[in-house]
C-alpha positions in Angstrom: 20.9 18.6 -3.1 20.2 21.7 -0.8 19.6 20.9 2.7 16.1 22.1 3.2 14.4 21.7 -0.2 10.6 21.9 -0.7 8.5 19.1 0.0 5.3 18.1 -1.2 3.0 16.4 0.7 -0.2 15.0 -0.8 -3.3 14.6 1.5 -6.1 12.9 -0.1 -9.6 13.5 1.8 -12.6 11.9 1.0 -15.2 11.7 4.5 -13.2 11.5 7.4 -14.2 14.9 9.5 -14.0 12.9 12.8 -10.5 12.3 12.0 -9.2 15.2 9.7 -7.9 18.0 11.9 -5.4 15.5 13.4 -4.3 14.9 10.4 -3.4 18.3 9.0 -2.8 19.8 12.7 0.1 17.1 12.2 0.9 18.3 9.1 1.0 22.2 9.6 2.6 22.0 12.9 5.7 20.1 11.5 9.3 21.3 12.8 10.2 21.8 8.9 8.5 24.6 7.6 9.6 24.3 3.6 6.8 22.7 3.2 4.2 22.7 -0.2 0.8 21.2 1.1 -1.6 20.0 -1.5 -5.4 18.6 -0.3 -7.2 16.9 -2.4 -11.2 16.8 -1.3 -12.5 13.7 -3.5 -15.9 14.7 -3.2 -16.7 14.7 0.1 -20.3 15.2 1.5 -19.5 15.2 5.3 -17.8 18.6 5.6 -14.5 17.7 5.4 -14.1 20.1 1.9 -14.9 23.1 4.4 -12.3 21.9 7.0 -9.6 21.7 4.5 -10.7 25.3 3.3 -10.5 26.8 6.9 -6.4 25.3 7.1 -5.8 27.1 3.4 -7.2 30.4 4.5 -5.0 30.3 7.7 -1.9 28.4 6.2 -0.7 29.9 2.9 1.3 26.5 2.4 -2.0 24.6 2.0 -3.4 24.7 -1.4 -6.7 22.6 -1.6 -8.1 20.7 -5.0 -11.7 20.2 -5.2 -12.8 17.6 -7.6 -16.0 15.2 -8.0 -15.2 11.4 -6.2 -12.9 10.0 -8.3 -11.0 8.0 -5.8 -7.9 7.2 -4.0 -5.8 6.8 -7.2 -7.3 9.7 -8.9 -6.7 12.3 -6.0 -3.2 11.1 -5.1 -2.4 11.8 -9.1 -3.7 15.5 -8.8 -1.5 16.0 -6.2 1.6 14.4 -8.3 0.3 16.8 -11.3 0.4 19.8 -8.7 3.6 19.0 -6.7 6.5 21.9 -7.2 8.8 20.3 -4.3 12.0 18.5 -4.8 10.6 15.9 -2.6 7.4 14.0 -2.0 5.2 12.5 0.7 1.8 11.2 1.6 -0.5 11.3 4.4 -3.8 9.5 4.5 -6.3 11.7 5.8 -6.9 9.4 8.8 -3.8 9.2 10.2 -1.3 11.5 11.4 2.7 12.3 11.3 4.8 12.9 14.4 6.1 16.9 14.4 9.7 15.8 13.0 8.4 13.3 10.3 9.5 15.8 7.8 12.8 17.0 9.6 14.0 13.9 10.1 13.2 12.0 6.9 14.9 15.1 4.7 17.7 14.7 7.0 18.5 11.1 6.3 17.8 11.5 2.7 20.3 14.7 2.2 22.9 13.1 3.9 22.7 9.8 2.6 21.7 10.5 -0.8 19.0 8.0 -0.9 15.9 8.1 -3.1 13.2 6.9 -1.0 13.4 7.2 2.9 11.2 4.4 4.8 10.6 5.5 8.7 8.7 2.7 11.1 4.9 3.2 11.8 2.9 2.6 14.9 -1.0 1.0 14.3 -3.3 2.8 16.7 -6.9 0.7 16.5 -8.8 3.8 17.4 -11.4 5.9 16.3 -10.3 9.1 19.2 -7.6 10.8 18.7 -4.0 8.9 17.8 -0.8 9.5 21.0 2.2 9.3 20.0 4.1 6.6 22.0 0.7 5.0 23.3 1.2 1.6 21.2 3.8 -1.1 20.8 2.7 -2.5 17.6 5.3 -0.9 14.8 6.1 -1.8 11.0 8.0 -2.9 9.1 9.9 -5.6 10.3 13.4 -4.7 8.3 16.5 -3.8 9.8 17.0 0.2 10.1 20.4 0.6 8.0 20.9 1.3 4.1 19.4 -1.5 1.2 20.1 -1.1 -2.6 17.6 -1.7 -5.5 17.8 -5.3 -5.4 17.8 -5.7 -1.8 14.8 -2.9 -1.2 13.0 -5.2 -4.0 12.8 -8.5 -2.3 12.3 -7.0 0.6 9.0 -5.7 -0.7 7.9 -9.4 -1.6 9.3 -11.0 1.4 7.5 -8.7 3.4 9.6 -7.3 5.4 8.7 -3.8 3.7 5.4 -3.2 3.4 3.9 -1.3 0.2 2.0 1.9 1.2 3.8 4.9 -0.3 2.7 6.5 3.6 5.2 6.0 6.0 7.9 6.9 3.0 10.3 10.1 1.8 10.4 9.9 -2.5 12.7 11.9 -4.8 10.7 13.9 -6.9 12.6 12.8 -10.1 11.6 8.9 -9.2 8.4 9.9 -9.9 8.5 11.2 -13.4 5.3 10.4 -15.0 4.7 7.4 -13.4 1.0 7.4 -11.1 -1.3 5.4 -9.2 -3.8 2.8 -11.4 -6.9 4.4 -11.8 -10.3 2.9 -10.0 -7.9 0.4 -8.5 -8.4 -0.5 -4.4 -4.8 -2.1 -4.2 -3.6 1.1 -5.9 0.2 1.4 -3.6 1.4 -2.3 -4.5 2.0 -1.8 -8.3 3.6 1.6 -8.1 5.7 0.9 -5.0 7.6 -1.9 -6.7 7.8 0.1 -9.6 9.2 3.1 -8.4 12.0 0.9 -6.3 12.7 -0.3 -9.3 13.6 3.3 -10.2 15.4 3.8 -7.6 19.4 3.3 -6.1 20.0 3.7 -2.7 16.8 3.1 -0.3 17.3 3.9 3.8 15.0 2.4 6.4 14.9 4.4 9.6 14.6 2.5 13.4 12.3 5.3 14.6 8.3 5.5 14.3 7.6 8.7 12.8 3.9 7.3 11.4 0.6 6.9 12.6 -1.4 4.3 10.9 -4.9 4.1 11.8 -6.6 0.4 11.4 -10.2 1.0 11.0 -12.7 -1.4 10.0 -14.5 1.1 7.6 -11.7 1.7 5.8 -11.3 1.5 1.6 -9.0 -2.2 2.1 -11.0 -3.8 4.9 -14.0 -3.4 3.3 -15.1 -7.1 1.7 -16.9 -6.7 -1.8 -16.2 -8.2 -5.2 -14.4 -5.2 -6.8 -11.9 -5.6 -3.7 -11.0 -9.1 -4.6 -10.7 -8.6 -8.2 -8.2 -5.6 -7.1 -6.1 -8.1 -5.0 -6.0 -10.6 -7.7 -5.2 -8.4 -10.3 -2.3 -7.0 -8.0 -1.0 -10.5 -7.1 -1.0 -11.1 -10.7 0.7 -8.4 -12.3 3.2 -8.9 -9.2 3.9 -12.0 -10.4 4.6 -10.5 -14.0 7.3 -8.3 -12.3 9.3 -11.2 -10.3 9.3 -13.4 -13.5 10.5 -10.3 -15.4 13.0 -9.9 -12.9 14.2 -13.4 -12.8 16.8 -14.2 -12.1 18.4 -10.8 -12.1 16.7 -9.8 -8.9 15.1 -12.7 -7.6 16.1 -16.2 -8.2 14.3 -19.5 -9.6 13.6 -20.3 -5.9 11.7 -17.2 -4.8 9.6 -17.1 -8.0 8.3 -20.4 -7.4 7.9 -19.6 -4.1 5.4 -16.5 -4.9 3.5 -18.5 -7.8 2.8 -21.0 -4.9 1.9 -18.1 -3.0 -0.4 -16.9 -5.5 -2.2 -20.1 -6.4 -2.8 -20.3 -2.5 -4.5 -16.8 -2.4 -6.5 -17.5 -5.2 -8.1 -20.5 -3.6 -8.3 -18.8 -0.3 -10.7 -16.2 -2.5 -12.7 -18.5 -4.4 -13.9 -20.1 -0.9 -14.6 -16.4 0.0 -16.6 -15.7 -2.6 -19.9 -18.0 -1.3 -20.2 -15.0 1.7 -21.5 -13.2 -1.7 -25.1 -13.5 -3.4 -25.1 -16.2 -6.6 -25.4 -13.5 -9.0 -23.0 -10.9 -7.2 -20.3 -13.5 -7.1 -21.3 -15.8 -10.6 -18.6 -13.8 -13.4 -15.3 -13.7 -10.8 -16.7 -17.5 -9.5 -16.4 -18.6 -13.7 -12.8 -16.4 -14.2 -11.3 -17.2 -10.6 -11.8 -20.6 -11.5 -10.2 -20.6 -14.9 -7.4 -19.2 -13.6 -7.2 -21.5 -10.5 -6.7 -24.1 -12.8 -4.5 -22.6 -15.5 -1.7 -21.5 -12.6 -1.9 -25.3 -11.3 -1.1 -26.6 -14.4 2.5 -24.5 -14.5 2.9 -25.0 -10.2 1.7 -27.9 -8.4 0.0 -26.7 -5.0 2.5 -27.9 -2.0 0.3 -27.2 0.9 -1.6 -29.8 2.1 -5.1 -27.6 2.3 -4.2 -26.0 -0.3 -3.9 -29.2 -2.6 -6.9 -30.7 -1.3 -9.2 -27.2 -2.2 -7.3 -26.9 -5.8 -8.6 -30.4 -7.2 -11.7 -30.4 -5.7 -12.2 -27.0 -7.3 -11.0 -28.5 -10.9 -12.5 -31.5 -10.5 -16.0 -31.0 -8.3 -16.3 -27.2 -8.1 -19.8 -28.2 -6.7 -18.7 -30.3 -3.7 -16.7 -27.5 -3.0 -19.1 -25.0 -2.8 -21.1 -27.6 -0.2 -18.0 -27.8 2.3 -16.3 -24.4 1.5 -18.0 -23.0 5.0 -16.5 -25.5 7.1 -12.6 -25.4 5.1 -10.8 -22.8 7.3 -8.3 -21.2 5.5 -5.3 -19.7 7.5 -3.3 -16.8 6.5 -0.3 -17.8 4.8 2.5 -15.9 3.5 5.6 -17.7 2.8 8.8 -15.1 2.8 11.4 -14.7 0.3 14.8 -14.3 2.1 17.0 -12.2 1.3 19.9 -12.7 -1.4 23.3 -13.1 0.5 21.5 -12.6 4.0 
């Protein structure tokens, strides 16, 4: 591999001017210049389209796609389709890279050989501009050092990696035609998994070269139905994957593990779903149910709440619904640890 290939990196925009020149100033202003910079504009309507136009017409690296709202999935795909660099990465238009994100994730990924490069990201909960260094809050939790395909994988579901394809270096060639789930909100999970699947050798480094942006108006931390039908799709088809995978990757153990994890999410949702009108939340109420029931049959609930909520929602689904505002359901997320750790 030469030692400064092209890279890609693929901005999707879609209404974020108050945030957008940080986010390509961090861009264009990188210490490595071999750069191929696509920006997608997914419709936007508050001027954001004309921003990215300005950066083209000054920056011959940036090459801007205009396209009706199709979404997240959709404009991350157009910039897969338009990629010509050896390697890829992403930026969401509301957050920023440090100046040697670039440099030094290339760096690590010539010299080790690795497919995908993870770096640690800092979470600025700001709506001015992001400083670099003014926050202590930085992901993921792993240990910085060098993971194969099995190890990278349950890390993913233990948590200790997290899923957006952001804060992450990719081989182009991992990518073949694999893309993001159309219309989906939860869109990074599935391909994440999918493409570590793909992979060999995965580096994490120690140093936050990422700045994440957790904003209350953002796609994720919005509440709506089509949100939680996302989630639960994900959690479902993720569940597909570590049964598939069983027990070649992850053992009996840790499958049970996420199927309890699962059933308790699920529950957690169908309390949610009474913040919604009667007929906003009646088809997911029926379905959410029926599956409730069908993933209790296979794994008994072993948390307490979470056993008390599962047969009252099988057995009185309309007690349920009385109490459900006063049943306080905590986050829970039970890790998977490591094989051999």
């Amino acid at each position: 591999m030469e030692s400064r290939p092209l890279v890609s990196v693929i901005i999707p925009v879609y209404n974020v001017r108050s945030f957008l020149t940080q986010a390509l100033d961090s861009v264009v202003h990188q210490t490595y210049t071999n750069l191929d910079i696509i920006v997608i504009d997914d419709g936007s309507t508050d001027g954001s389209g004309e921003i990215c136009d300005q950066y083209a017409q000054k920056d011959k690296r940036v090459v801007v796609i205009h396209q009706d709202n199709k979404g997240l999935s959709a404009a991350r795909n157009a910039g897969l389709d338009r990629a010509q660099g050896a390697m890829v990465a992403f930026l969401d238009s509301d957050d920023a890279y440090d100046f040697s994100f670039i440099e030094s994730m290339v760096s690590v990924m010539v010299r080790e050989g690795a497919d995908i490069v993870i770096c640690r990201y800092s979470v600025h909960k700001t709506m001015s501009a992001m400083e670099k260094g003014n926050c202590r809050q930085t992901e993921p939790a792993i240990r910085p050092g060098k993971y194969d395909r099995d190890d990278a994988i349950r890390a993913l579901f233990d948590g200790s990696l997290n899923f957006s394809v952001w804060n992450k270096l990719y081989t182009r060639g991992i990518w073949g035609a694999k893309r993001f789930p159309d219309g989906h909100v939860y869109e990074d999970v599935e391909i994440t998994y999918r493409l570590y699947a793909q992979s060999h050798r995965v580096f994490v480094l120690d140093t936050p070269l990422y700045m994440y942006r957790g904003r209350t108006g953002s796609i994720v931390a919005t509440a709506s139905i089509k949100n939680m039908e996302d989630r639960l799709l994900s959690r479902s088809r993720s569940e597909a994957f570590i049964r598939d995978n069983t027990p070649d990757v992850f053992s009996v153990e840790q499958l049970e593990t996420y199927k309890q994890r699962r059933l308790a999410g699920m529950v957690q949702y169908y309390a949610r779903l009474y913040q919604f009108s009667e007929s906003e939340r009646a088809e997911l109420e029926k379905k959410l149910r029926k599956e409730i029931i069908s993933a209790g049959t296979e794994t008994k609930p072993n948390m307490s709440r979470t056993k008390a909520a599962y047969f009252m929602i099988c057995s009185c689904p309309g007690l349920f619904r009385i109490i459900q505002t006063a049943y306080h359901f905590g986050k829970r997320c039970v890790k998977f640890p490591l094989k051999g750790k």
